[in-house]
N, C-alpha and C positions, 0 to 999 in steps of 0.2 A: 313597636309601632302603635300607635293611636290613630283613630276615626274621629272626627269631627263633623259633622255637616257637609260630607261627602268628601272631606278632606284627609289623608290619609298622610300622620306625621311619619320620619324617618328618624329615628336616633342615631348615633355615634360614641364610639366610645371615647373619644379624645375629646366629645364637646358637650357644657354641660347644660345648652341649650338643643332641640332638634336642630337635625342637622340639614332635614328637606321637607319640602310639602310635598303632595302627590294629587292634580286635583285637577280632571274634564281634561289628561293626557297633556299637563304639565307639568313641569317640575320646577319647584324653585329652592332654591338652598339657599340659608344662610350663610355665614363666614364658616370658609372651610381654612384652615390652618396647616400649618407642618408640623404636626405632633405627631408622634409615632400609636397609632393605634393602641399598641400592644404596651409599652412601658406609660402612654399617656403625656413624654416629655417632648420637649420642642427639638429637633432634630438641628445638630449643630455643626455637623462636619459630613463629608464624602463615606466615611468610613463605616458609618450609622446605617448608609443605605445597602439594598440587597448588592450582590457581588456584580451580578452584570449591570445593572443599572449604575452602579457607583464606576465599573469600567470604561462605559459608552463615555460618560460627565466627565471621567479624568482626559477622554482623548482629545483634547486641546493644544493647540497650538503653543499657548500662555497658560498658568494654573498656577494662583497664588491663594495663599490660606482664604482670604476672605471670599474669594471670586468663588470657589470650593462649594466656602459656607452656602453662598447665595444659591448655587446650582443645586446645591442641595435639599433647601428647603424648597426651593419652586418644584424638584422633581415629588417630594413628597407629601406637596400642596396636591398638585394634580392626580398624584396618585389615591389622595385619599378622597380629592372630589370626584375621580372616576370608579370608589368602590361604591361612596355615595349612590352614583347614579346607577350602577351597578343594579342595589337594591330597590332603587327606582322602574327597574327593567327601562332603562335608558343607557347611553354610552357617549363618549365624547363627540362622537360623529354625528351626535344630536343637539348638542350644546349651538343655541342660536345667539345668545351674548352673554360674555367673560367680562367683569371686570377685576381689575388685579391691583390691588395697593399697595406701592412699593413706599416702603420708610424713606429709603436713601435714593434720589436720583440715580445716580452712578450706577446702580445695580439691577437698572431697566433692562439692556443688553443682555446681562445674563440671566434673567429671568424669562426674555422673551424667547430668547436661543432654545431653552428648554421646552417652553411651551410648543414653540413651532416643531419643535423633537415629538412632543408626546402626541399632538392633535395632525401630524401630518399635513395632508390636503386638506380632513376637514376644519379648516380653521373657526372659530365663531366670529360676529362682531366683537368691535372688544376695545373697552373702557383701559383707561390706566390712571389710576388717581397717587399723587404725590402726595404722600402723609407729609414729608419735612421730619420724618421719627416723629411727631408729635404724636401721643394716646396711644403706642404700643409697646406691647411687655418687652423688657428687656429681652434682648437677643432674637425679639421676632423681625427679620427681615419683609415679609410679605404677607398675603392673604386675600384669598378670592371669592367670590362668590357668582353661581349661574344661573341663567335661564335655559332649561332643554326641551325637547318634545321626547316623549315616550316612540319606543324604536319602531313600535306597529303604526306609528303615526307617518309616515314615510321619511325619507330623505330630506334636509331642510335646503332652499337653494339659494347660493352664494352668490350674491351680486357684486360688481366692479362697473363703474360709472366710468365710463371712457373719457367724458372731458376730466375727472379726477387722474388721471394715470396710473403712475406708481406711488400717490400719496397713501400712504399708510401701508402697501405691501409689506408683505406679502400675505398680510392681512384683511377682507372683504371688505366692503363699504358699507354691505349691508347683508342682512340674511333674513330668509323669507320662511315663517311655516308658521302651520297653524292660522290660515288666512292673516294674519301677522304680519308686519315689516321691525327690525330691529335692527338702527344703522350702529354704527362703530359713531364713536365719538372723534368728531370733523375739526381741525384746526382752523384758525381763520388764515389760510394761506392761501396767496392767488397761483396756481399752479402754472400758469401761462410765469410768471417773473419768477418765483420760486419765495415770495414774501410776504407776510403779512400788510397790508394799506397802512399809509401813514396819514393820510385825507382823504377826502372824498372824491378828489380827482385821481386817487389809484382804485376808483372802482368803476363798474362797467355802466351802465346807461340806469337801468333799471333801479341797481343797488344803489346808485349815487341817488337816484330822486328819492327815496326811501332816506335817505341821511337828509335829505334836502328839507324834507318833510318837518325837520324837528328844528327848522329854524336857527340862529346863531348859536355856536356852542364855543367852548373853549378848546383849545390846541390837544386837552389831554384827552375831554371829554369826547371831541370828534374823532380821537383817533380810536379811543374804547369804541365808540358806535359805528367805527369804520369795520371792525373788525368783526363785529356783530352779525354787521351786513355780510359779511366775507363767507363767517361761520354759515351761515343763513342763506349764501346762494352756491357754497357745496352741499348741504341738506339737501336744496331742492334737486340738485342736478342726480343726488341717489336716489333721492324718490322717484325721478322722472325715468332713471336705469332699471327700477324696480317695476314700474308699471304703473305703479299710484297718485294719485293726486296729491295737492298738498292740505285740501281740503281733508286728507282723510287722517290726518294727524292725530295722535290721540294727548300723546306728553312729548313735552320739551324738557331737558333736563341740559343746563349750561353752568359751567362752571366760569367764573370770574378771576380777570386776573385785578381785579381792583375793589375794595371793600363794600358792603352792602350799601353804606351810605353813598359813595361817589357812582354806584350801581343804579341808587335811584334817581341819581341827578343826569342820567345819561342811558336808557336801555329801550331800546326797542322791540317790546316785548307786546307794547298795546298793538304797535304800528306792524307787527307780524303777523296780526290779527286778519290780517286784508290776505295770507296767504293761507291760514291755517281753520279759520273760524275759533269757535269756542277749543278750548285746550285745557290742560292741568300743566302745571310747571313747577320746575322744581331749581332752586338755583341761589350757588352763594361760592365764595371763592376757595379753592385747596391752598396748599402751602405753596405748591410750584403749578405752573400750567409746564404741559409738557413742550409745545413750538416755542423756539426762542424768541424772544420778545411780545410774544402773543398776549393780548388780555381778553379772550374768548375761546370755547373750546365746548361742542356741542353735541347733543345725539338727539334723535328723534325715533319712538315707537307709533309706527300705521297703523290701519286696518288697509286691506289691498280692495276689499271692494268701499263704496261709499255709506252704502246701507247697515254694514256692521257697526259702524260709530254711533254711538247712543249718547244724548245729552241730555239728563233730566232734571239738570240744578243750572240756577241762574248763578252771574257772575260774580265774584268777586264786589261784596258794597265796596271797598276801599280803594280798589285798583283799577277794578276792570279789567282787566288783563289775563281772567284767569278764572276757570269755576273749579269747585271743591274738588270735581270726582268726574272720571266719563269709562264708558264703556265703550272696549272693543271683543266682540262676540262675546266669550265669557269672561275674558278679562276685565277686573275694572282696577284704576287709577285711581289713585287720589294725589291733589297737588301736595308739596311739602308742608306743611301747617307748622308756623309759628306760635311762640305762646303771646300772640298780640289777641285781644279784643278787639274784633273790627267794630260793634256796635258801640260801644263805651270809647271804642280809638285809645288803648292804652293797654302797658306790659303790664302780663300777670305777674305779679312780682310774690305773691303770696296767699295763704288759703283764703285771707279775706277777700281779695279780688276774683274768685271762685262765684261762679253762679250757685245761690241756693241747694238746688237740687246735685249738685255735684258736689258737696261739702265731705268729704275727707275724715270720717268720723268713727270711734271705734265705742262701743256699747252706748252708745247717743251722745257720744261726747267728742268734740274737735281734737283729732290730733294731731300734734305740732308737726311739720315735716320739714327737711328742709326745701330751699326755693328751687331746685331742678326736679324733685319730686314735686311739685306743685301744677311747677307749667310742664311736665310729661303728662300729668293729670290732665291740664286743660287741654292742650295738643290733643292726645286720643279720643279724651270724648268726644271733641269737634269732629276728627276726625271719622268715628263711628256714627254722629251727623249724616257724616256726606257720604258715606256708607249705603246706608240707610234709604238714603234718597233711590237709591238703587237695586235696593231690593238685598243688601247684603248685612250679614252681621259682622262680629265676631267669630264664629264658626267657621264664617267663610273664606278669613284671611287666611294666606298662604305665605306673605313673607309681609317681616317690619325693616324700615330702612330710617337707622337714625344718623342723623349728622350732626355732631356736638364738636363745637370750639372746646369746652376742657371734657378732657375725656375722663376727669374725676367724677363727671355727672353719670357716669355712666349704671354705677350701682343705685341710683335713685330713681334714674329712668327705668330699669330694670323691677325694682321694686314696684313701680308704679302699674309699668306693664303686664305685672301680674296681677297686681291687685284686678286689673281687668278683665284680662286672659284666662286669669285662673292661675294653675301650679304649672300648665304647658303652654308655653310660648309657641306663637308662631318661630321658623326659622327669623334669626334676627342680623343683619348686620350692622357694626357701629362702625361710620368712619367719620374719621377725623378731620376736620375742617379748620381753617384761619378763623371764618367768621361765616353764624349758623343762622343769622336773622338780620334785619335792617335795624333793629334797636342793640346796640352796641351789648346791653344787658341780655338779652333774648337765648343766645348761646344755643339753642338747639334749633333743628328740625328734623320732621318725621314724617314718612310718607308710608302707605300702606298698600299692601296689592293683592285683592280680593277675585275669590272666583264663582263664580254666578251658575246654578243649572240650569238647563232646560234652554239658555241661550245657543244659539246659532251664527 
């Protein structure tokens, strides 16, 4: 264990980053994996797992080698994020949102089978992102990582949005703790038809003048921003299930089923502004969206009252759409950060494009690095910027979240992160993306989530 600035790491021994933060009675973990604690190897078969648990797995109706493998390593993903939490003095029944990254579609089903096995009733919100197998080690099927509340912090409560039904059963909509809201990630599906909108005449009054807003579009582009709207008025209807405003929004995070470029020629992210006020966001597309045919797919983190929400940085010069960082009580956000230049308006593409005082230098002298170590440079500092504004350092991050198109960047972002960090990382996860910026070259982003004392 390590202390930080109130922040107390978790090790593991299967991972050779921490494995959680601990910090004002939260918990956050990096990627928790299916290695086996004890040999350190990635767990490959039914037979690997203890006697009863590998019993419960086999009792299936169907059981083929692979189906096995999957059960397998999801049983002993969750088993090792519930010793995690364990040492966290937290337990699954605290867990307020999962996400889970599955390589191979196909293998959604039986990963979720297991999850709904391990977490029972208490289910958390809960992410599922499609890698496409892109950026993971051989024979890695899956891997998670969560948000919990400490057990003395009470019971966290599960909300279900009545006009939503049985979308995403038997899974929540949203879950509430720690004055908190964190919904499950909303497909854009009209659950009244049971489909995604193909125009703006498959959307309700409201949603449709909101598409209306943005003027002539094209057949592909209207239908991305039909779906947007769609994503956008199940959010609202869990927040409205939850109690909270929508004013009380802190982050959007949306995944794209169409490339950052054709993203900015079509996204309603300013025009959401009129529901949510100032926001952080984060947003670029996976290999697969999970709803068939869907090209949006969304979550959103509250405060439940209105007064918790802090915003002490102006917006976005480039966009508008979006400021650096915000706080919910002691949580703070920051949006994704690309390695763009908003003052200069151009990719970091190398140490020369480095502001001065961030120069990369080893006994007074520049050293060469390659171009993903460069712009994970530029990213963090910015990032530690909008920190800053907040009253937060580096001490007080609690988890990194990078998203990188080739997942070979990953040991230079890693480098880079220490040089920051030090020799301890906050918990980290990398996942894998199609595409990590609107500059085709850009290839990451990084998002950071800090925890603040003395807030309320």
């Amino acid at each position: 264990m390590q202390h930080r600035g109130g922040v107390r790491r978790i090790g593991w021994p299967a991972a050779l980053l921490p494995a959680a933060s601990v910090a004002g009675g939260w918990i956050h973990t990096g990627s928790i994996t299916p290695h086996c604690p004890r040999t350190r190897a990635l767990v490959a078969d039914l037979r690997e797992l203890p006697a009863q648990a590998a019993s419960t797995l086999s009792r299936t109706p169907f059981q083929d080698i692979a189906a096995g493998a999957v059960r397998a390593q999801a049983w002993r993903t969750i088993e090792n994020l519930r010793r995690v939490l364990e040492e966290a003095q937290s337990d699954l029944a605290h867990v307020v949102r999962l996400r889970v990254c599955i390589g191979d579609p196909r293998d959604e089903s039986f990963v979720l089978e297991v999850i709904v096995r391990e977490f029972g009733n208490a289910l958390p919100a809960l992410e599922i992102v499609h890698c496409g197998g892109q950026g993971l080690v051989p024979g890695l099927k899956l891997f998670v990582d969560a948000i919990a509340v400490a057990c003395d912090a009470g019971a966290p409560r599960r909300v279900h949005a009545a006009p939503l039904g049985e979308l995403l059963a038997p899974f929540p909509h949203a879950v509430i703790a720690g004055g908190l809201v964190f919904t499950s990630t909303l497909p854009p599906v009209d659950v009244a038809s049971g489909r995604c909108p193909d125009t703006r005449l498959d959307l309700g009054d409201e949603l449709r003048s909101l598409v209306r807003d943005l003027g002539r579009l094209t057949a592909r582009t209207e239908r991305f921003v039909c779906h947007q709207a769609q994503m956008l008025g199940n959010l609202l209807a869990v927040l409205e299930a939850a109690g909270t405003a929508p004013a009380n929004v802190l982050h959007l995070h949306y995944w794209s089923g169409v490339s950052m470029h054709e993203m900015a020629a079509g996204t309603l992210t300013r025009l959401m502004d009129r529901y949510f006020g100032p926001i952080t966001i984060t947003s670029f597309p996976p290999a697969v969206l999970r709803a068939a045919g869907g090209l949006a797919e969304g979550s959103v983190v509250a405060t439940v009252a209105a007064a918790d929400k802090v915003v002490k940085l102006p917006r976005d010069p480039m966009t508008g759409a979006y400021v650096p960082a915000v706080q919910g009580r002691q949580m703070v956000l920051t949006a994704g950060e690309v390695p763009i230049d908003r003052a200069a308006r151009k990719l970091i593409a190398c140490a020369a494009d480095l502001p001065p005082h961030w120069a990369v230098a080893s006994m007074g002298r520049p050293v060469q690095h390659d171009a993903a170590f460069v712009k994970a440079t530029y990213i963090l500092q910015s990032l530690c910027e909008s920190l800053a504004g907040h009253g937060a350092g580096l001490p007080q991050v609690v988890r990194q979240n990078v998203y990188l198109a080739d997942a070979s960047d990953s040991v230079s972002i890693e480098l880079a992160a220490r040089r920051l960090f030090g020799e301890r990382l906050p918990p980290t996860c990398f996942i894998p993306v199609a595409g990590a910026s609107p500059h085709e070259a850009g290839g990451m982003e990084i998002e950071l989530i800090a925890m603040v004392q003395g807030a309320q």
